[in-house]
N, C-alpha and C positions, 0 to 999 in steps of 0.2 A: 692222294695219299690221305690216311684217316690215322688221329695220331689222340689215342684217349677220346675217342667219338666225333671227333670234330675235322670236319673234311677241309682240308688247306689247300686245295686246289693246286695238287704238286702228283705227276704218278712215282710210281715207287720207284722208275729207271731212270728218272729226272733228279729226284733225291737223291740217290746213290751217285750218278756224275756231279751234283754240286758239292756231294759231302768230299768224295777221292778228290777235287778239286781245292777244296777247302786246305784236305791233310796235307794235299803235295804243294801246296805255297806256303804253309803252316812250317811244313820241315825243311826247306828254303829258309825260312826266318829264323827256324832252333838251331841250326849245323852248325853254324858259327861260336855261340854260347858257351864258355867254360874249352875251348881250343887252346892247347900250346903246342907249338911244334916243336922238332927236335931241335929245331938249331935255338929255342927260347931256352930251354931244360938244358942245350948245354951235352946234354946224351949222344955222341957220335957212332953211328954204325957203319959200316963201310957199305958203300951201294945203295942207302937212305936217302931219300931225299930231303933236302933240310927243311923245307915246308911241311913236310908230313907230321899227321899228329901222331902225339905219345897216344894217348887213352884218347878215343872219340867219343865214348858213352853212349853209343850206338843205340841202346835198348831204353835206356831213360831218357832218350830223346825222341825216340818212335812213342813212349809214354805220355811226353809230354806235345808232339806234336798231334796225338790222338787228341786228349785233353782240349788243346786250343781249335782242334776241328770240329768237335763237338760241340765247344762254348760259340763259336763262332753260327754253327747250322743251328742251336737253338736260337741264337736270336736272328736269323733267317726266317724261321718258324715263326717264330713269334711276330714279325712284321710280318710275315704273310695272313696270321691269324689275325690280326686286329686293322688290315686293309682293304680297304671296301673294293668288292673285283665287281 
């Protein structure tokens, strides 16, 4: 892989499984974040599970586990750029 002229010794099917790798331990670690369920809120439904969330934030959490998968492969990148192979 060649990232701004500088070859990292990574091919481009290899980056791609560490990055999807990255995202899906990443969103693992965000799912939890800002959770209340219904039986916290108090909010009864008939046929709810009381574990279930109110609002999961689904999309601002795909945002931000992008984010931290990115932050994470750049400094993957980066120790691959300045380690002697």
């Amino acid at each position: 892989m060649t990232l701004f002229g500088l070859d990292l010794h990574l091919s481009w099917p290899l980056g791609l499984a560490i990055y999807f790798t990255f995202w899906w331990v990443s969103l693992f670690a965000v799912l939890p974040f800002g959770v209340r369920s219904v039986h916290e809120t108090d909010e009864t439904t008939p046929g709810v599970e009381p574990g279930a969330p109110v609002a999961p934030m689904l999309a601002r959490k795909a945002l931000l586990t992008t984010l931290l998968a990115a932050i994470a492969f750049a400094g993957l990148l980066i120790v691959l750029q300045f380690t002697e192979s």
